[in-house]
N, C-alpha and C positions, 0 to 999 in steps of 0.2 A: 529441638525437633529437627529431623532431617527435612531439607530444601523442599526435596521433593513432596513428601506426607504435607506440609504448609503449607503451597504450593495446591495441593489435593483436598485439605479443607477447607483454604478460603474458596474454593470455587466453590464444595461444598453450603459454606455459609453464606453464600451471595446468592444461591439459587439457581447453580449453573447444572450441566451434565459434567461432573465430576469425573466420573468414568473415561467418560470421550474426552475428556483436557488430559486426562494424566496420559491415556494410554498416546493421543500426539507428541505428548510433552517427552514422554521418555523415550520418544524416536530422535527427535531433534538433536537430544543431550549429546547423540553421538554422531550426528551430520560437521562437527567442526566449526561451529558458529562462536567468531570470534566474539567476546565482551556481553554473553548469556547469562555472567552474574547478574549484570544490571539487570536483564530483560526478566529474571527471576525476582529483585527488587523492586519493578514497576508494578508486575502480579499481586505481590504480597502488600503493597499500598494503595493498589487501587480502591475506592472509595464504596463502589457500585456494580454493577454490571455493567453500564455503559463506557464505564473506562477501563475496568478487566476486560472485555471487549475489543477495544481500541489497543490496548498493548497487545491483545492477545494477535489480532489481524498482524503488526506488525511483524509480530515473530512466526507470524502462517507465511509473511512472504519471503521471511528472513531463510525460511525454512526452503521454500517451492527454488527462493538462487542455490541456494546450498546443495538439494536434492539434484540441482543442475551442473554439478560440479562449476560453479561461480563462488570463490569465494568473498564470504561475506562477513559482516563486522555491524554489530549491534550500537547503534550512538554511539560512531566513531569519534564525536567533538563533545558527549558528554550532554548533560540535561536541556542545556538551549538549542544543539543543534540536528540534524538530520537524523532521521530516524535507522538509517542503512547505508554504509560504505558496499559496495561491489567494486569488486575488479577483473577485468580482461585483458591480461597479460599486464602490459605494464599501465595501461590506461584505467582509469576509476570512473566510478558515479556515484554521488550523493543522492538519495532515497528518504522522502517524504513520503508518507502514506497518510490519504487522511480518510477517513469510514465516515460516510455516508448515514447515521442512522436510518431503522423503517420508519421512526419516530421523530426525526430530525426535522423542526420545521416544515409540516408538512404542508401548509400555506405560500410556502414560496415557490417561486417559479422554477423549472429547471435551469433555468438562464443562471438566475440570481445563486442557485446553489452554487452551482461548477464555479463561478464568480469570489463567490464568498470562501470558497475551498480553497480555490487560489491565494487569497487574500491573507486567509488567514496564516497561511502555510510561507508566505512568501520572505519573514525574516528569518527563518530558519535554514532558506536556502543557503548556499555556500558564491560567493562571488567569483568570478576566472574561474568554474570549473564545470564539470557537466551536472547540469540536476537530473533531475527524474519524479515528479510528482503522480503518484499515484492516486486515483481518484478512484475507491470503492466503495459500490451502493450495496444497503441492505433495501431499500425501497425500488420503486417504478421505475422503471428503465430508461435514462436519459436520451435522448432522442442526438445522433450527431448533428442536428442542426442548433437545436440546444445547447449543444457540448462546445460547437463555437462561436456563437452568441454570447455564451459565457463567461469565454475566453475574451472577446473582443468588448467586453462590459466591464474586466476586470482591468483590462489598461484602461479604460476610460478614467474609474475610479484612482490608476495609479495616477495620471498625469496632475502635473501639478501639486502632488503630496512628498510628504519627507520621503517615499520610498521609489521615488522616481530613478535614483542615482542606483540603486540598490537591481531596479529591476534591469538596467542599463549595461551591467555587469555581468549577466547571467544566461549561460544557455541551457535553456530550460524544455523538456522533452515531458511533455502531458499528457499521461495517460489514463482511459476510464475505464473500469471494470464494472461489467453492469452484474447489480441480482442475476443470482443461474436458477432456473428450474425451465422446464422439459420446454416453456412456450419460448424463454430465450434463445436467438438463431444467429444473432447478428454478431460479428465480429468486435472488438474492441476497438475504440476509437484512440487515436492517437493525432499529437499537433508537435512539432517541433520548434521550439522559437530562439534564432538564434539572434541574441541580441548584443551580446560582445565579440571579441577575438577569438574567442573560446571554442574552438572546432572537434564536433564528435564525430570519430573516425566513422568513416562508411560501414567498416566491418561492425565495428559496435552498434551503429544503428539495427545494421541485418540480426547480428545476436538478439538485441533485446525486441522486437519482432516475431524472428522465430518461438524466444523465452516465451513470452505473450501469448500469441497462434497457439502455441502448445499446453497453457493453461486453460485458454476457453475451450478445447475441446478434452480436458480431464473433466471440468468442470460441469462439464455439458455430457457428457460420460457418466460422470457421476448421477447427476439428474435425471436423467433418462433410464439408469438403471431397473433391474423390475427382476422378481424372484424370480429363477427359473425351477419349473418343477424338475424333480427327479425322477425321467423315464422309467430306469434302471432297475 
C-alpha cells in the first residue's frame, strides 16, 4: 500500500479526522523536511491516539520551521535523540517537543508539569550544543509564574542525581506553547538557561522569537476566526 493511503488509514482506524491529517500531511511532503520517512514510520506504529498525536505535533512543528524557510531535519540522531535539527546559516538547534495532554495528569500542579516535562525530555538533549525544548499544552493555560516555578523545581530535582553532569553541559532555551482558542491573549513564555560554554548567537535568539510571536498570532488568527457572510 502506498505511504500515504497507510498513513490515511491508520488515522482512520485510531479514530482520528482522517481528512484533516491527510490533506496537512501532503502539504508537508513537499516543504523539504529532511528524514520524513522516519516521521512516516512513527505514524504507522503509533499504538493510540495519544502517541499519533505526539508524533503528529512534532512534524506540525517540523512543518511551521520549514514553512519558515528554516531548514529542518526530522530525528537528526535517530530514535533516542532530539526530536528536530534546525539551522541558521551555519549555526544549529536541537529540538525537543513534549505535548501536554488535555488529559495528562490532570491532578498536578502546573509547577510540577512544566517540571516533569523538563525531566523527562532532559536525556535526549544533546550536550555543547543549543537545545530548544518545546513545551505544548492541549490543557489549561500555564500561568508564567508557574512556568518558572517549574523550571526552578526541576533543578532542584536535578541536583544531586546522575543527571547533574548532563544538565552542566547544556544550553537550553524553554519554551511554552499554551492551548489557543479565542480567550488565549498572552504571549508565549520563554526562559534561556545557559549553563555551559555553549553561546546562542544573539541573532539566533531574535529568529526563534520572531518564529514564535509569529505562531501565536497564526494561532490566535486561527481561533478567532468566524464565517463571514456573503454580501454579494
Amino acid at each position: 500500500m502506498d505511504i500515504n493511503k497507510a498513513i490515511y488509514q491508520k488515522a482512520r482506524n485510531l479514530g482520528l479526522n482522517a481528512c484533516e491529517i491527510s490533506m496537512h500531511y501532503y502539504g508537508w511532503e513537499k516543504l523539504g523536511i529532511q528524514g520524513i520517512d522516519r516521521f512516516q514510520k512513527r505514524l504507522l506504529k503509533s499504538p493510540d491516539q495519544d502517541v499519533f498525536r505526539d508524533h503528529w505535533l512534532e512534524g506540525t512543528y517540523a512543518s511551521k520551521f520549514a514553512k519558515s524557510c528554516i531548514p529542518v531535519t526530522y530525528e537528526p540522531c535517530g530514535d533516542e535523540g532530539p526530536d528536530l535539527l534546525i539551522c541558521f546559516g551555519i549555526k544549529k538547534a536541537f529540538i525537543e517537543v513534549k505535548h501536554l495532554r488535555s488529559e495528562y495528569d490532570s491532578n498536578a500542579s502546573s509547577k510540577k508539569m512544566v517540571s516533569w516535562a523538563i525531566w523527562n525530555k532532559l536525556q535526549q538533549l544533546i550536550s555543547n550544543e543549543v537545545n530548544i525544548l518545546i513545551i505544548h499544552s492541549d490543557r489549561d493555560e500555564i500561568s508564567k509564574s508557574a512556568f518558572y516555578k517549574g523550571i526552578y523545581l526541576c533543578k532542584g530535582y536535578i541536583k544531586g542525581k546522575s543527571l547533574i553532569n548532563k544538565w552542566a553541559n547544556l544550553s537550553l532555551i524553554i519554551i511554552y506553547m499554551p492551548f489557543f482558542d479565542s480567550a488565549h491573549n498572552d504571549p508565549f513564555y520563554w526562559r534561556f538557561l545557559r549553563t555551559s560554554r555553549c553561546k546562542v548567537p544573539r541573532s539566533m535568539r531574535k529568529q526563534l522569537k520572531d518564529f514564535f510571536k509569529k505562531q501565536i498570532l497564526i494561532e490566535h488568527q486561527k481561533a478567532d476566526q468566524l464565517p463571514i457572510a456573503n454580501t454579494h
